[in-house]
KOLTOR-691421 format. One record per residue (C-alpha): x, y, z. Coordinates in steps of 0.1 Angstrom, whole numbers, padded with zeros to 4 digits, always signed. Example, Ala and Ser with C-alpha at 12.3 -4.5 7.8 and 13.67 -1.06 7.14 Angstrom:
# KOLTOR-691421
+0123-0045+0078;+0137-0011+0071;
***
This chain:
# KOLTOR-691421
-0992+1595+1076;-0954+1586+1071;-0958+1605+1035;-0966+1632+1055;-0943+1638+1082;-0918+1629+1054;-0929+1661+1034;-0924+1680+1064;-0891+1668+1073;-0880+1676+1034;-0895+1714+1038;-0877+1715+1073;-0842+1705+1057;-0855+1728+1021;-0857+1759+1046;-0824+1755+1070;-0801+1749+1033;-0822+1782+1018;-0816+1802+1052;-0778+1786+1050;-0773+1797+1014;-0788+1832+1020;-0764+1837+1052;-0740+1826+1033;-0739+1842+0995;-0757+1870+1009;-0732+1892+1019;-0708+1879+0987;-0738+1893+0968;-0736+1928+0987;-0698+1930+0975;-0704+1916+0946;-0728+1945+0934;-0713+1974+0954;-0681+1968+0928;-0700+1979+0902;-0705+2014+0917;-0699+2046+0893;-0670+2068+0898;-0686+2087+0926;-0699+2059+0939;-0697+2051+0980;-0693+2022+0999;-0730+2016+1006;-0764+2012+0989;-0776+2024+0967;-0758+2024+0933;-0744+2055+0924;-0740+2042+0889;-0727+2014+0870;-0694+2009+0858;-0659+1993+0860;-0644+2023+0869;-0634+2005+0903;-0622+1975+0885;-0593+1997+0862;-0585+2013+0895;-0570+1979+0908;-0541+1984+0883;-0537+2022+0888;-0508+2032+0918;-0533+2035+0953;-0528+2058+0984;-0526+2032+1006;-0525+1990+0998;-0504+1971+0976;-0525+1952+0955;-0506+1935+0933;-0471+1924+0956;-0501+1909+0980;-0512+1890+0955;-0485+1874+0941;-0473+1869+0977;-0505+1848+0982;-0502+1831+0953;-0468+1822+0957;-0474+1815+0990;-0504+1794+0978;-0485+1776+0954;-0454+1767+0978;-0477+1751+1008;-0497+1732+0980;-0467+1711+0968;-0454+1704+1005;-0485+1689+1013;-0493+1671+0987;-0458+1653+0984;-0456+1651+1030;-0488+1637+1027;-0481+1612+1000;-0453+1600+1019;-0471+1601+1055;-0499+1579+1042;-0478+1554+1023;-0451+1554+1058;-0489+1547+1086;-0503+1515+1059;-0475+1496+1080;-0471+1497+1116;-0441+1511+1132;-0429+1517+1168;-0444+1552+1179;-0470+1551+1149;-0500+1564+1174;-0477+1592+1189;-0469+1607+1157;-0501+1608+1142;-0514+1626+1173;-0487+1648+1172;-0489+1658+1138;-0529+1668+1136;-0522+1680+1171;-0522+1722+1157;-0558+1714+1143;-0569+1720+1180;-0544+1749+1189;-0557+1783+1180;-0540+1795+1149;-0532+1832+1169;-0517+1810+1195;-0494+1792+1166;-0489+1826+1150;-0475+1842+1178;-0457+1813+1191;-0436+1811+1153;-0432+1847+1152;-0416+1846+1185;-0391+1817+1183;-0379+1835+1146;-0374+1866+1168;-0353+1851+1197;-0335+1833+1174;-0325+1870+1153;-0343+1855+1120;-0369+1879+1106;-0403+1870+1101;-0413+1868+1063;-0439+1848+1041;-0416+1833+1028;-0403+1812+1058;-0422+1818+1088;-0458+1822+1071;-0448+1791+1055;-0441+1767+1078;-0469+1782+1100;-0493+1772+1068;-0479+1741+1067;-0493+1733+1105;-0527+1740+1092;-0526+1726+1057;-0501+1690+1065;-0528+1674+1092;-0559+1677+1066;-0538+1665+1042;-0525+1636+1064;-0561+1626+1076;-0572+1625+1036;-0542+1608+1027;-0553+1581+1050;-0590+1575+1042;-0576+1571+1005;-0545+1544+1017;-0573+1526+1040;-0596+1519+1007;-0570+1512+0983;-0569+1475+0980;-0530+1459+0984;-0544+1435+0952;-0533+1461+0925;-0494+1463+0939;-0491+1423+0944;-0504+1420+0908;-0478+1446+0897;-0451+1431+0913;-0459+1394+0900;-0453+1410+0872;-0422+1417+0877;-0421+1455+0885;-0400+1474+0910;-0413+1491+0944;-0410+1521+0920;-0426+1513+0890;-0453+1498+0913;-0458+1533+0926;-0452+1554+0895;-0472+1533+0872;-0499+1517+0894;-0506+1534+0929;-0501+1575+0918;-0525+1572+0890;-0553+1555+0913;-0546+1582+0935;-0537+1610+0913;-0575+1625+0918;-0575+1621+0960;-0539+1640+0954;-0559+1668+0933;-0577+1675+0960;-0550+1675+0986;-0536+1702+0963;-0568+1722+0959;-0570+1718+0999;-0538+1733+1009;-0538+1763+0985;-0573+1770+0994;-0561+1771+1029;-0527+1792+1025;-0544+1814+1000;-0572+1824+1028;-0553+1819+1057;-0553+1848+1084;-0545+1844+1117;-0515+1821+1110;-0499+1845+1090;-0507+1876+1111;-0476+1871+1132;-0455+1855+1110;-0460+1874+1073;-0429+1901+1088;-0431+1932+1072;-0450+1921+1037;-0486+1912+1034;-0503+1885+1019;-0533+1895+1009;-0558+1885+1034;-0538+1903+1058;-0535+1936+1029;-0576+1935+1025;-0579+1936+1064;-0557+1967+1066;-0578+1985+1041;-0607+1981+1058;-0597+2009+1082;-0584+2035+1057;-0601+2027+1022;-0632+2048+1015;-0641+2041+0980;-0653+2010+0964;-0619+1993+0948;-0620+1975+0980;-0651+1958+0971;-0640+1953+0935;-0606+1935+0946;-0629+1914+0970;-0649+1904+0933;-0613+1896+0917;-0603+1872+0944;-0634+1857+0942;-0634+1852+0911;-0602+1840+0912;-0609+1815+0939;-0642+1800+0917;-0621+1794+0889;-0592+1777+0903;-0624+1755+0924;-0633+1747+0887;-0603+1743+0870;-0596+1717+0895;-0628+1698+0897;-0624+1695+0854;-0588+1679+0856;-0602+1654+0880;-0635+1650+0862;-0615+1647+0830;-0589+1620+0849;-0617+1596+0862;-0632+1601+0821;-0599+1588+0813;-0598+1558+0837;-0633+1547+0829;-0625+1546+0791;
***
């Protein structure tokens, strides 16, 4: 009797993760075929055609969009909010292992914009660089309103790795006779070095998809999120679908590329 109400409870979960997956990869799916379309293909099923007539278009000068800046916005974008909030939250979780006047305060403070909503921080960034006669721009504005969503999930991992990292491995360091940098350097950042993969992975991930933060605050170039939204009102054809593909894409392999260094690093450590 327990076998069997423990099959049933295994075909319960089997069906809500294959109903999750399906909602899920589903509509990537849709895109994902649509952007193989023929030259006089449409934006709807079915195919007219298969090609990758849609994927050359990408690099060909469009009507309206601007591929290519909005990417590299992104990416730099991406790439800028990554190191922040690796090397902030580094720092953060080596500064809360020791308790300090106003500890509590500050970490409420700081995961405090998980619970705002991003429009609401958007707007609020966009308007203080306004009054204050600096224009809005990715580079400055978008930025530090990425870093409000990227620094607190950064901080809280940060501190689940500090709160398992047994004390045991600096004292031994020290006996033997290294410096408070050398400790770090040569000790701590390569226990951590994997947890700090992530972090990095995190925050690109984040800045890279991030809308409504940047909505307000991008000024008068896009990033692409915000450049694929726009072209959702005034693209008919299906190069929207194959630059959905391409980001994709994109995103998978830098998943993977990431998930091999760290697999790689812990190969490296077990040896």
């Amino acid at each position: 009797m327990y076998a069997d109400k423990r099959g049933k409870e295994f075909y319960i979960l089997a069906a809500f993760f294959a109903v999750f997956v399906l909602f899920l990869y589903g509509p990537l799916s849709a895109i994902l075929i649509l952007s193989f379309q023929g030259p006089n293909g449409g934006l709807t099923f079915p195919l007219n055609g298969v090609s990758l007539h849609w994927f050359f278009n990408l690099f060909e000068k469009q009507a309206v969009g601007d591929f290519g800046g909005s990417f590299r916005r992104s990416l730099m974008l991406g790439i800028m909010v990554m190191l922040v909030t690796v090397v902030v939250s580094v720092l953060a979780g080596l500064a809360f292992r020791r308790k300090f006047y106003g500890a509590t305060a500050l970490f409420y403070l700081s995961v405090a914009s998980l619970v705002v909503p991003s429009i609401i921080i958007s707007l609020g960034i966009g308007v203080v660089f306004n009054q204050i006669g600096v224009q809005p721009a990715w580079y400055s504005s978008a930025f530090g309103a990425h870093l409000t969503w990227t620094l607190p999930f950064g901080v809280l991992i940060m501190f689940a790795v500090f709160n398992r990292f047994s004390p045991s491995y600096e004292e031994a360091a020290r006996d033997l006779g290294a410096t408070s940098w050398q400790t770090f350097a040569h000790v701590v950042l390569p226990i951590i070095a994997p947890s700090l993969i992530g972090v990095g992975l995190f925050g690109f991930t984040l800045s890279y998809d991030e809308f409504a933060r940047t909505l307000m605050t991008s000024g008068t170039y896009n990033t692409l999120p915000l450049e694929i939204y726009g072209m959702t009102t005034n693209v008919t054809t299906p190069v929207l679908y194959a630059l959905g593909t391409v980001t994709t894409v994109f995103s998978f392999l830098v998943i993977a590329g990431t998930l091999g260094i760290i697999i790689a690093m812990n190969r490296r450590r077990t040896r």
